[in-house]
C-alpha positions as a LaTeX table, in Angstrom:
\begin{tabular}{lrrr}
\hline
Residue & $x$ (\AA) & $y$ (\AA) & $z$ (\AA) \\
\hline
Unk1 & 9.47 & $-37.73$ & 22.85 \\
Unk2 & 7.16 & $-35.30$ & 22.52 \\
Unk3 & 7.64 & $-31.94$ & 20.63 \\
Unk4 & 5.10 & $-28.51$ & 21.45 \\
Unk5 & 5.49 & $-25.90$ & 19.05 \\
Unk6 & 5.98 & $-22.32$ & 20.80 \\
Unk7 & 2.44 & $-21.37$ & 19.54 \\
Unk8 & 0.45 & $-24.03$ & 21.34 \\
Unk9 & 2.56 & $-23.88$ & 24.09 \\
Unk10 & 1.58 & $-20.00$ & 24.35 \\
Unk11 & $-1.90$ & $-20.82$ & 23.76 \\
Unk12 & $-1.82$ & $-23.38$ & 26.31 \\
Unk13 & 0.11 & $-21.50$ & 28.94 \\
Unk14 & $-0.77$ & $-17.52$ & 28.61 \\
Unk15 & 2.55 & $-15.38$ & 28.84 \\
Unk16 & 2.58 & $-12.28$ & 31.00 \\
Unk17 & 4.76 & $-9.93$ & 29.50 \\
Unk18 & 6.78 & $-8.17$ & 31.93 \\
Unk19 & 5.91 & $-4.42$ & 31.06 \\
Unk20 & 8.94 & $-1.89$ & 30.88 \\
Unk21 & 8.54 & 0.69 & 33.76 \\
Unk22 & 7.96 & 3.97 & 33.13 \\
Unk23 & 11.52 & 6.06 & 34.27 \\
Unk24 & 10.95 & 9.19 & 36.35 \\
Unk25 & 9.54 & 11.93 & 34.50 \\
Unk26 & 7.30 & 9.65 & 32.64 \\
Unk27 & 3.82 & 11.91 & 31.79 \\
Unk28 & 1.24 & 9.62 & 32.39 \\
Unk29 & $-3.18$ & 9.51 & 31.67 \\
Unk30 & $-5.84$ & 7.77 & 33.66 \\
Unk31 & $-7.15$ & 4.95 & 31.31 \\
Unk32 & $-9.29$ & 1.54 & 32.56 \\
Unk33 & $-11.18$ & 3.67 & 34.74 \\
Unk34 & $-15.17$ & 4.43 & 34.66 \\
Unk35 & $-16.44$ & 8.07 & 34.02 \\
Unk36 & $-18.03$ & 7.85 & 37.45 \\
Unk37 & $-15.09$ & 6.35 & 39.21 \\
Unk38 & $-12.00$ & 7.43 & 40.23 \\
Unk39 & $-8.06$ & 6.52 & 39.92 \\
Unk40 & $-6.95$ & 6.42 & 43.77 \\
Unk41 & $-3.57$ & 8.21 & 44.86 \\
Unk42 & $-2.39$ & 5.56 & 47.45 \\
Unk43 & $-0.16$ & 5.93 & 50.77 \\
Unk44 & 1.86 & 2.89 & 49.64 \\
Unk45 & 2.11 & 0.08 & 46.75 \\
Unk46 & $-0.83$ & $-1.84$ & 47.60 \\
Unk47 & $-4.48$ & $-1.15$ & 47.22 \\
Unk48 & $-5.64$ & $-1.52$ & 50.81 \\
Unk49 & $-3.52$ & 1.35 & 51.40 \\
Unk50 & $-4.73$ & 4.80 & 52.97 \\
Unk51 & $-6.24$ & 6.92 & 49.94 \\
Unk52 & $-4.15$ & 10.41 & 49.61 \\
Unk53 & $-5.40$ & 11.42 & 46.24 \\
Unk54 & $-8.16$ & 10.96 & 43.65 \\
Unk55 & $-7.81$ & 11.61 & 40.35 \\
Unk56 & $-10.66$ & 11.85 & 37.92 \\
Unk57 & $-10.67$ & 9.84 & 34.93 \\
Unk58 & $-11.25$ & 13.12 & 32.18 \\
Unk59 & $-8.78$ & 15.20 & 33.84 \\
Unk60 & $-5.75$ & 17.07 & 31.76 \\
Unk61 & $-3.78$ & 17.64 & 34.94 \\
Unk62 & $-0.41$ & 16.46 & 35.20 \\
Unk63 & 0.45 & 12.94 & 36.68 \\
Unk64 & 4.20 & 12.78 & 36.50 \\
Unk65 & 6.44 & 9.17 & 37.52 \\
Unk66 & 8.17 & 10.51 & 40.23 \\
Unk67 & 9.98 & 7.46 & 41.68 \\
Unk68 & 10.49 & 4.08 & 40.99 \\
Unk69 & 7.97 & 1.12 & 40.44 \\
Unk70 & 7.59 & $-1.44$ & 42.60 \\
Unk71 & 8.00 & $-4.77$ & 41.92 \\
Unk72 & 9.85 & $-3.96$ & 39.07 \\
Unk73 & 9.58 & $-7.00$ & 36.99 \\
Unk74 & 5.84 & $-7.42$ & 37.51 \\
Unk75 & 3.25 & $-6.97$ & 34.21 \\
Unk76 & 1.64 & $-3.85$ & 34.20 \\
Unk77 & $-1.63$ & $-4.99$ & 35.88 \\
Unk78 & 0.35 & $-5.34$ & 39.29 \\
Unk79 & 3.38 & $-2.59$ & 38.91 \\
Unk80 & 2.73 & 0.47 & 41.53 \\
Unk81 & 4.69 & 3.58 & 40.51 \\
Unk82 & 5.87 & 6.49 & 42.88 \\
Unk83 & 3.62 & 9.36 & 40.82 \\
Unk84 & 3.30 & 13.87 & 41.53 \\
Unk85 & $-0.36$ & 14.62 & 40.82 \\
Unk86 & $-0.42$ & 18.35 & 40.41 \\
Unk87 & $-3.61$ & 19.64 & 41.63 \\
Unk88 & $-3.03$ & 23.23 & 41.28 \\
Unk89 & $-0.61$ & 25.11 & 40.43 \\
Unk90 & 1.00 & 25.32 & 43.69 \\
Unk91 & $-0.50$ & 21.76 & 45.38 \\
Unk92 & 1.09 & 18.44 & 44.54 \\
Unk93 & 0.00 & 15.04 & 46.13 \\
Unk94 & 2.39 & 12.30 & 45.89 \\
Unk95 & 2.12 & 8.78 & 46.25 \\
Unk96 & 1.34 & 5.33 & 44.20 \\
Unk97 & $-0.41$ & 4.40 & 41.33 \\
Unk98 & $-1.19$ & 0.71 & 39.51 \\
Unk99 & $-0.09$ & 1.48 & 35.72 \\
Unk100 & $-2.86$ & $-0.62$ & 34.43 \\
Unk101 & $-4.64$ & 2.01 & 35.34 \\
Unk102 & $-2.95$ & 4.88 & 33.47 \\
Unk103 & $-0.77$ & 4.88 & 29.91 \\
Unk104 & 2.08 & 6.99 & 28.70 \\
Unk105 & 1.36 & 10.43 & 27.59 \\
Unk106 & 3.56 & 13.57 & 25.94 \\
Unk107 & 4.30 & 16.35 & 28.25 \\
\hline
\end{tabular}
């Protein structure tokens, strides 16, 4: 019989963490993204998706979780979350985001 220790076994085999989804409310940044590029506001969970939004990577507007994350036991590098973008004061686009491209922030 043979016997792997949990630390070769992990070294062997990666582990994806399943990342906690952020709950409505949730203030969120753009991260992983170039200064030249942009974090894309999407129609739907999936990136071939019609573009409703673009969000610049140095901007202190507020990207609020607005509705659940889809799927919702996925790691962070393939969860989609329902997210407001307020672009002015009085315009908010709404639609979905992939949360590896954005981390929790205060409100």
């Amino acid at each position: 019989m043979i016997v792997i220790g949990m630390a070769a076994m992990s070294a062997a085999f990666p582990v994806h963490w399943a990342a906690a989804a952020p709950k409505p409310g949730t203030c969120l940044r753009v991260t992983n993204v170039e200064s030249w590029d942009f974090l894309y506001i999407r129609e739907k969970p999936d990136h071939r998706s019609r573009k409703v939004g673009a969000i610049r990577p140095d901007t202190n507007k507020r990207l609020v979780v607005s509705g659940k994350c889809t799927p919702a036991t996925e790691n962070k590098r393939r969860l989609w979350c329902m997210v407001d973008y307020n672009v002015l004061n009085d315009v908010t686009i709404s639609g979905y985001v992939k949360m590896y491209f954005t981390r929790e922030t205060g409100c």
